[in-house]
Residue, then its C-alpha position, 0 to 999 in steps of 0.5 A: x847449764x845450771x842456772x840461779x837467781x841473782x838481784x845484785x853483784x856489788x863490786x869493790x865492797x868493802x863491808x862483807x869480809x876481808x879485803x875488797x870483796x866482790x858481793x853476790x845477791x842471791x833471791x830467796x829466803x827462808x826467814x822473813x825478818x821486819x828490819x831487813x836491808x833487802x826485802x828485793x832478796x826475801x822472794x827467790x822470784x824475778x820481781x817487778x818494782x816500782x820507784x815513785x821518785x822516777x815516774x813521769x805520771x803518764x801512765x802509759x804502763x797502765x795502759x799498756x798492761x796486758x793484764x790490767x795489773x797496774x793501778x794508781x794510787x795518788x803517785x804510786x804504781x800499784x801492782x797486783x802481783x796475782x795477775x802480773x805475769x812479768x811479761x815485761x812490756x811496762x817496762x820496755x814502754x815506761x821511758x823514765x825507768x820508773x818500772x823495773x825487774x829485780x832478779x836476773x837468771x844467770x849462769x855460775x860461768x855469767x856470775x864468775x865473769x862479773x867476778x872476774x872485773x874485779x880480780x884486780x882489786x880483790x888479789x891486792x888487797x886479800x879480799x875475795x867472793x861473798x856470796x849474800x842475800x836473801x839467803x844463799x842456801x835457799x839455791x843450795x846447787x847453784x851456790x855449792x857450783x859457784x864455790x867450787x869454781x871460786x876454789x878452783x880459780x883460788x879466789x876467797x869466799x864467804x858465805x853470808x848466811x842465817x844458818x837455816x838450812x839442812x846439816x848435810x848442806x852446812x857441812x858440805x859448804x864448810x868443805x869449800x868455803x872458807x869464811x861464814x859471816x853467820x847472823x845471830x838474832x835471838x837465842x829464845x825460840x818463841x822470839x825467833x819464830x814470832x820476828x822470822x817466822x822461822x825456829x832457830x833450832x837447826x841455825x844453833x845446830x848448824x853453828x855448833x857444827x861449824x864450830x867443831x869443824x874449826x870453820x872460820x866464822x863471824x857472827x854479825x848481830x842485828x841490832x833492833x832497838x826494843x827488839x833484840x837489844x836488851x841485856x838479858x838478850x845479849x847475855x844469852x847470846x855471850x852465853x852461846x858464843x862461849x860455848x863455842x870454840x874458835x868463835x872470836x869475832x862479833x860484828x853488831x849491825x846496827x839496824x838503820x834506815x836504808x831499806x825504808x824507800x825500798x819497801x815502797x817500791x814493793x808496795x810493802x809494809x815496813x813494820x818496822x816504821x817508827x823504830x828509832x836507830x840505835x845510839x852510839x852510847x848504847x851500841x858502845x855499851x853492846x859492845x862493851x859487854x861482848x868484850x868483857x867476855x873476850x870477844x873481838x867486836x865491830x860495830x857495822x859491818 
């Protein structure tokens, strides 16, 4: 029975698609962007974290490490990733919780169950399935057998993506899914490689291919003050867009905060410490510019 990994399913979402939607999370990804929002979905590895707000100081866990690959440093728990083997007896001893997995091997039939609670609110209200990340086509099969069974059962879905996979993958969701809400971040190449250390020649390709399949797309923008934000950068992504027939909507994801106390419980860097959100007067004026060019535009998602 095929199996994937999964670190979330979010019901009653109301933020990735039409309707009241039921948000799957899936690990792993092929980009590694500095303003992500769930830097628990870039590793396709089950992963132990650690959140600092819960923890006792007892330190039980590091005496209960097999492997000794726990530390303190002031409050935090510290884990060497190369000796921990994800054995999970920190976990089971750590009584406030403190020390927990993310990521969860589960079943296309487990996940559909979980689908299955919400059907209710997603019949009522049109919504449907939004298969997220990470990067979804990171797990490719398990992602092609999780639409399947959505179509067969008739519930919508979308695919929340980069683009950064192969053609042949594109194409075949494009024959299942029926929504992509696909992210554009630059369009200069040397910029994509230098902030995702990806290129984005095959995400532009596999847009185009979209495009010529009438396939229902949104294309959500991440918007990084100093980043990606500058005029010049939103002309040649207008540019692009119009290219495109049967592009029309444009979400801007204004770049925020939430992810901040999640990079701690990594024991990861945010690089992007320090950068200021972007003003409602500028995101206003973003939005503007995409309008005059006769696009339908949403700020957040």
């Amino acid at each position: 029975m095929q199996k994937g990994y999964i670190f979330d399913i979010r019901g009653y979402s109301i933020h990735d698609g039409p309707g009241i939607r039921t948000a799957v999370f899936f690990k792993g990804c092929y980009l590694h962007c500095p303003w992500c929002h769930n830097p628990e979905g870039q590793s396709p590895k089950i992963e132990l974290i650690f959140t600092e707000t819960r923890c006792r100081g007892c330190q039980a866990c590091l005496k209960n490490c097999p492997r000794q690959a726990l530390s303190r440093y002031g409050n935090q728990t510290l884990i060497d990733r190369e000796k921990c083997d994800l054995c999970g007896i920190c976990v089971e001893g750590c009584l406030s919780q403190a020390l927990e997995f993310v990521g969860k091997e589960m079943t296309v039939e487990e996940v559909m169950k979980e689908i299955e609670k919400e059907r209710i609110f997603i019949d009522q209200s049109g919504g449907g399935v939004t298969f997220s990340g990470g990067e979804p086509f990171h797990q490719a099969e398990f992602l092609m057998s999780a639409l399947q069974e959505c179509k067969n059962r008739s519930i919508h879905t979308a695919i929340d993506t980069s683009g950064f996979t192969t053609e042949k993958l594109i194409r075949q969701a494009a024959g299942i899914a029926n929504m992509f809400l696909y992210d554009l971040k630059f369009i200069d190449e040397e910029e994509h490689i230098k902030y995702t250390g990806v290129s984005n020649k095959q995400i532009i390709r596999n847009l185009r291919i979209l495009s010529e399949l009438n396939s229902n797309i949104f294309i959500r923008i991440p918007v990084i003050t100093g980043i990606n934000d500058n005029p010049q950068q939103i002309d040649k992504l207008i540019g692009l867009l119009k290219q495109l027939p049967g592009i029309n909507n444009v979400d801007l994801l204004p770049y925020h905060y939430y992810a901040r106390n999640k990079y701690q419980k990594f024991n990861r860097i945010n690089k992007l410490k320090g950068i200021e959100k972007p003003s409602e007067s500028h995101l206003d004026n973003l939005k503007s510019q995409f309008e005059n060019a006769g696009f339908k535009v949403k700020i957040g998602g």
